[in-house]
C-alpha positions as CSV (number, residue, x, y, z in Angstrom):
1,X,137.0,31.1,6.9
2,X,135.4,33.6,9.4
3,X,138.2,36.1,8.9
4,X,137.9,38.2,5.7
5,X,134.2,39.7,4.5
6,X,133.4,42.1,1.9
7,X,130.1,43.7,0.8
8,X,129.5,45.6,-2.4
9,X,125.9,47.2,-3.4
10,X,124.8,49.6,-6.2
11,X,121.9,51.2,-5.8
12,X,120.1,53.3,-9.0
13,X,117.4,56.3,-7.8
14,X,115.2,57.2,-11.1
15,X,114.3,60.8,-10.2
16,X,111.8,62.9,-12.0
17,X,114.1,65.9,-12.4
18,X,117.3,64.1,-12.1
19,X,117.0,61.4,-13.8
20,X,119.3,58.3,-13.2
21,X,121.6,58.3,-10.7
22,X,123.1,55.2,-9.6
23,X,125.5,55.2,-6.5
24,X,128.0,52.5,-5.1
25,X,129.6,50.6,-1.5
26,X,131.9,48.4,-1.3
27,X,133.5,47.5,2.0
28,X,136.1,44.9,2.9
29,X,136.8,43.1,7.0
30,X,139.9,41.3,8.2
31,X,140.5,39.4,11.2
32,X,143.7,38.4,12.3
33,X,143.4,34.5,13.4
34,X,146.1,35.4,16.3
35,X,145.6,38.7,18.2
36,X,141.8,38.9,16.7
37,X,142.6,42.6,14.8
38,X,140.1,44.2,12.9
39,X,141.3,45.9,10.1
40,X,138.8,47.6,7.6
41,X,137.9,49.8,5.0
42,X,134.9,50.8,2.7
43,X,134.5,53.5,-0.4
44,X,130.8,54.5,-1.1
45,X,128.9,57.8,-3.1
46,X,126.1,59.6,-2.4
47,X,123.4,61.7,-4.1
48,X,121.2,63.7,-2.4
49,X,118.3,65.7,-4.1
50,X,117.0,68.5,-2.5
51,X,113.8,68.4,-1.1
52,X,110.5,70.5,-2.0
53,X,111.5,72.7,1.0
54,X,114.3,73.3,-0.8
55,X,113.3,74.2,-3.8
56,X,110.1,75.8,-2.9
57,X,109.5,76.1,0.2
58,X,108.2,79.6,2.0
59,X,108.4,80.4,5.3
60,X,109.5,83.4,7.9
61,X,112.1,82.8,10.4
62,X,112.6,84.4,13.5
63,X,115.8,85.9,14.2
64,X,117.2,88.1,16.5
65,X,113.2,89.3,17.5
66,X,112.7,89.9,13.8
67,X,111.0,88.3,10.8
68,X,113.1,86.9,8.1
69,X,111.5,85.5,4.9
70,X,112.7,82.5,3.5
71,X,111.8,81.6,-0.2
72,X,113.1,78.1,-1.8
73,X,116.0,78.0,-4.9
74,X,114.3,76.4,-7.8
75,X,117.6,76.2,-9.6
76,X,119.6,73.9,-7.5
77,X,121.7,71.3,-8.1
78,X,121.6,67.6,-5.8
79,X,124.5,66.8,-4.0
80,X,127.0,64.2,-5.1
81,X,129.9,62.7,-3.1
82,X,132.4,60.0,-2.6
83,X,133.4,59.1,0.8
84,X,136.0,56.5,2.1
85,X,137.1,55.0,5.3
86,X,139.7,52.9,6.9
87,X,140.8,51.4,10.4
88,X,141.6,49.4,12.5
89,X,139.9,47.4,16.0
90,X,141.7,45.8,18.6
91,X,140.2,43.6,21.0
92,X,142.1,43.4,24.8
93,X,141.9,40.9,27.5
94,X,139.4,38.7,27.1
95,X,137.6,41.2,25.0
96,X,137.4,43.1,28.5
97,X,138.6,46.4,26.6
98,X,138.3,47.1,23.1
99,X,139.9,50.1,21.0
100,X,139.2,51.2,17.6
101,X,140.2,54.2,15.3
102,X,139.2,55.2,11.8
103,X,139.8,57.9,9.5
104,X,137.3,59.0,6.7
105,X,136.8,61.1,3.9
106,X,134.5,63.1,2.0
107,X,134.4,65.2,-1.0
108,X,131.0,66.3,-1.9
109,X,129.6,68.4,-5.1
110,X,126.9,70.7,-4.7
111,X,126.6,70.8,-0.7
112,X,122.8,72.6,-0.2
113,X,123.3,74.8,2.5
114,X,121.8,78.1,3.8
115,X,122.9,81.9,2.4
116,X,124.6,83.7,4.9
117,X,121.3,86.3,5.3
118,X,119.1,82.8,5.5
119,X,117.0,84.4,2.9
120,X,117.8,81.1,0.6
121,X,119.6,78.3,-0.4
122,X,122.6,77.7,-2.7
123,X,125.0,75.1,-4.1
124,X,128.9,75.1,-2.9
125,X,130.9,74.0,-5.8
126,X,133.1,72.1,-3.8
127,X,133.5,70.7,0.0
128,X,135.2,68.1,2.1
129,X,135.4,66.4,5.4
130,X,137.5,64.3,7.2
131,X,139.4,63.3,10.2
132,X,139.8,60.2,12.5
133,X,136.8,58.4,14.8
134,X,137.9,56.6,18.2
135,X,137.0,54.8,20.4
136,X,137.6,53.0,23.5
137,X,135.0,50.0,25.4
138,X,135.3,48.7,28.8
139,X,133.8,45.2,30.0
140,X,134.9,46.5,33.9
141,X,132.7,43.6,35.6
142,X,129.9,42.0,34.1
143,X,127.5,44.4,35.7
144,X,129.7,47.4,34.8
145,X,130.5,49.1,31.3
146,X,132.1,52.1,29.9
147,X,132.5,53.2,26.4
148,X,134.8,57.0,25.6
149,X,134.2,57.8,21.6
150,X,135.6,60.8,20.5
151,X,135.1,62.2,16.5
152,X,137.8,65.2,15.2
153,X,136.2,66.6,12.1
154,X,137.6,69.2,9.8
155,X,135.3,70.7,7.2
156,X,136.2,72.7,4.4
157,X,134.3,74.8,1.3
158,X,137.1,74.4,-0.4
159,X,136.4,76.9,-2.9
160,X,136.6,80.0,-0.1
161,X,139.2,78.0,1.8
162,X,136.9,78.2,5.2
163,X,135.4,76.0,7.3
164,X,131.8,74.7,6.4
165,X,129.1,76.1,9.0
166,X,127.7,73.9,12.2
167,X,130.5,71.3,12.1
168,X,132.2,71.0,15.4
169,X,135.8,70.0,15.1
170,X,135.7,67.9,18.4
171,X,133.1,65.9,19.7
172,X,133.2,63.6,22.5
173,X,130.9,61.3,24.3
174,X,131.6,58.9,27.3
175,X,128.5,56.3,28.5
176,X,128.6,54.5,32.0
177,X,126.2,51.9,32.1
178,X,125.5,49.5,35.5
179,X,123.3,46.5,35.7
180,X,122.9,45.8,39.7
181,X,120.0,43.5,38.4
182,X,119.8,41.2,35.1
183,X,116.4,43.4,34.3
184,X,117.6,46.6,36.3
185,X,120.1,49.3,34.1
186,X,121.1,52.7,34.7
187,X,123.4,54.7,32.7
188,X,125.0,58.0,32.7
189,X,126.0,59.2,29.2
190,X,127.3,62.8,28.5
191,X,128.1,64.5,25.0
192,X,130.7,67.2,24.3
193,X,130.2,69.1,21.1
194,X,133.3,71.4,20.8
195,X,133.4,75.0,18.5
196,X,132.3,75.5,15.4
197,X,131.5,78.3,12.9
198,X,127.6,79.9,12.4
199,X,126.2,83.2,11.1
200,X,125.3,85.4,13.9
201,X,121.5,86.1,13.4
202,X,121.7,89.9,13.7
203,X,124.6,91.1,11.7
204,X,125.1,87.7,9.3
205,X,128.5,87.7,9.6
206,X,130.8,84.6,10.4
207,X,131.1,83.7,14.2
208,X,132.8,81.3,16.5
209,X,130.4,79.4,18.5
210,X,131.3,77.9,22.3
211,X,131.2,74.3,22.9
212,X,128.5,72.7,24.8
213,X,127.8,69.3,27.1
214,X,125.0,67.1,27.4
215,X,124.3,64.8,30.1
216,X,121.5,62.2,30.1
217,X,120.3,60.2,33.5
218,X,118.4,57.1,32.4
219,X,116.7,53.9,33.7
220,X,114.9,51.1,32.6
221,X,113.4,48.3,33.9
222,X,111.2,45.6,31.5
């Protein structure tokens, strides 16, 4: 009746080296015939195999001025995971505004990810992400739009209790977007990406990295 959907897929990869490995989705809508509420949720897996540069790739990377050789792992495994989501959307005002939050999930097997000297690639045992995912959309004149998302992540190998590499625990984007002609847009959009942990390219040992914004100018006109 144009207020409950559901999907569900399976999907089976026949790999060479892996052999079968079927994975799974299934997600499930509701919309409340009153206040128009979203609520939803979906629980999916993953595989991943690693790629040839993975497993045998050769190369030389530059860091800190110097040359680093990097040599492929042959021996590892593909990922696996099993993610899940839930939330919940709520329309405002003649659909004027619109907020949304969702929190998700991962665990993953056998994340592929760098050696702290870069020289290769290994397998962690076991990781996991999750956190919450919001939103908030503004119709503010039917010229005028604005849309605030912000994403707060935590990432974990959970078998050296420490947070996985690159994954920013905040990240937060705003877009302003003004039509002055039915053809004629310009937006302003601009993307925070807070602190997050890397390996410092000269001594390899764990650092905390600074955030950093990015602002785009754009406009189009068919």
């Amino acid at each position: 009746g144009d207020r409950l959907f559901g999907t569900l897929g399976i999907r089976v990869d026949e790999h060479e080296v892996f052999g079968s490995q079927p994975t799974y989705r299934g997600s499930i809508a509701y919309v409340h015939p009153g206040t128009a509420t979203r609520l939803h949720g979906s629980v999916g897996a993953g595989f991943k195999a690693p790629t040839l540069t993975d497993l045998f790739g050769v190369s030389a990377l530059v860091l800190g001025g110097s040359s680093v050789p990097f040599v492929g792992n042959p021996e590892l495994d593909p990922e696996r995971s099993v993610g899940s989501e839930i939330g919940i959307e709520q329309p405002l005002w003649g659909d004027r505004v619109r907020l949304g939050v969702t929190y998700f999930q991962s665990r993953i097997r056998n994340l592929i990810t760098t050696t702290p000297d870069f020289s290769t690639l290994q397998n962690l045992p076991r990781a996991k992400t999750e956190g919450f995912e919001s939103y908030a959309a503004f119709a503010l004149a039917p010229w005028l739009s604005l849309r605030v998302d912000h994403t707060y992540t935590q990432a974990e190998n959970l078998d050296r209790d420490e947070d996985l590499l690159r994954r920013p625990t905040h990240k937060l984007s705003g877009k302003l977007e003004l039509r002055p002609l039915p053809d004629l847009m310009f937006s302003i959009a601009a993307l925070y990406t807070g602190h997050r942990k890397d390996i410092d390219a000269l001594s390899f040992e764990r650092i905390s990295l600074g955030g950093y914004t990015v602002v785009d100018i754009a406009a189009s006109y068919p």
